[in-house]
C-alpha positions in Angstrom: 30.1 35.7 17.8 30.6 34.4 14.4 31.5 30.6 16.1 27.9 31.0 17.5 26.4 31.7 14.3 27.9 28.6 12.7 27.0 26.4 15.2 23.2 27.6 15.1 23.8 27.3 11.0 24.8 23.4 11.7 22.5 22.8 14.3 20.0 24.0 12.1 20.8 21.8 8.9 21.6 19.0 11.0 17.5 19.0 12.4 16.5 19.5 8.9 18.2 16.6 7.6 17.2 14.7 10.3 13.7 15.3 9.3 13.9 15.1 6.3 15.2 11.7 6.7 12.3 10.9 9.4 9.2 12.4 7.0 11.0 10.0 3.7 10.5 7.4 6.2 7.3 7.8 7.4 5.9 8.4 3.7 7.5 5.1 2.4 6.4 3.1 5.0 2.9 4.0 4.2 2.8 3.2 1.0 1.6 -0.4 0.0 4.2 -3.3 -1.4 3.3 -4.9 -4.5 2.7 -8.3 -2.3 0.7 -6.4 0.4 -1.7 -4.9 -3.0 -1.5 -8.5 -4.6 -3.2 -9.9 -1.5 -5.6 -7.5 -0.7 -6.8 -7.8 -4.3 -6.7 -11.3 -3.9 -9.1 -11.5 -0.8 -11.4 -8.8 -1.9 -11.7 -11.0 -5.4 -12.5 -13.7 -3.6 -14.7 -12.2 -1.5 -16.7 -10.5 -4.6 -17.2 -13.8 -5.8 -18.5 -14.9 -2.5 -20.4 -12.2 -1.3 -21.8 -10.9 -5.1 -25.4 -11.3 -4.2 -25.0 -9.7 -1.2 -24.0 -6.6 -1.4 -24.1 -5.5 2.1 -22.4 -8.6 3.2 -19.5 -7.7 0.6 -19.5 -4.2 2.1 -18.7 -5.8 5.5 -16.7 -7.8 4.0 -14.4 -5.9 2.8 -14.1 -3.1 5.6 -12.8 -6.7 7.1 -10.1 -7.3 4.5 -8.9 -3.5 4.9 -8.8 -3.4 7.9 -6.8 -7.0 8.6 -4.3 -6.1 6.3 -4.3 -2.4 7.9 -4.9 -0.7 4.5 -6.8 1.7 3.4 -8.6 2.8 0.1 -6.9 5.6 -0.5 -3.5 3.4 0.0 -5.1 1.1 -2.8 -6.4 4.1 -5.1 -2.5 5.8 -4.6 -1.2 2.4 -5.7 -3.5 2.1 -8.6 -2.7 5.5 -9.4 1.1 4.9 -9.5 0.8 1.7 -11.3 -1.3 2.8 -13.8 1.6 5.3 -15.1 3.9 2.4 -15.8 2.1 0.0 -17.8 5.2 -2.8 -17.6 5.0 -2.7 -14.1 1.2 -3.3 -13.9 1.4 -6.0 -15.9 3.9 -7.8 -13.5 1.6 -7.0 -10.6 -1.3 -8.5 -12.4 0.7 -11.9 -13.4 1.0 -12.2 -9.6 -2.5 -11.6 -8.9 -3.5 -14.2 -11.7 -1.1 -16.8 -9.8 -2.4 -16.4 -6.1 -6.3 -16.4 -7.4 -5.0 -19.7 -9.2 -3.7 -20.7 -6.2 -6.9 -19.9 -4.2 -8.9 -21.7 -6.9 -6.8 -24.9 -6.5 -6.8 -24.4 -2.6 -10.1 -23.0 -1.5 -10.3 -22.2 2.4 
């Protein structure tokens, strides 16, 4: 009796854990790299720039750029979000967007 109890207590743990491991996958996956955000910004810069007088054609635009790179806003707003609490590394995401839109400058499409 008390063998069957401990093995439902470890069986128990052992799915937990393994969930836990498999949800703290799944959540970090979905989360956007600093290159993927640098990018994306990057291309919907450009694409301001291109598309500013139209702002339809922007709109289209953009749905375009989020959906190549398979992002979504509220995956750019979280990033923003998280960025914006740690000033230092927000400024090293914005020297990398100032060197690929100088890169784009010097190489346009």
């Amino acid at each position: 009796m008390l063998k069957n109890k401990l093995i439902t207590v470890i069986s128990v743990a052992f799915l937990l854990i393994i969930l836990f491991i498999i949800f703290d996958r799944l959540k970090t996956s979905s989360e956007l790299s600093v290159e993927e955000f640098v990018e994306v910004y990057v291309q919907l810069s450009v694409a301001s720039e291109m598309y500013d007088a139209d702002p339809a054609k922007l709109e289209q635009e953009r749905e375009k750029i989020l959906e190549e790179f398979g992002v979504t806003q509220e995956e750019i707003d979280h990033f923003v979000k998280e960025y914006n609490q740690n000033p230092e590394k927000w400024a090293k995401v914005w020297e990398k967007i100032v060197r690929r839109l100088e890169e784009e400058k010097a190489n346009p499409p």
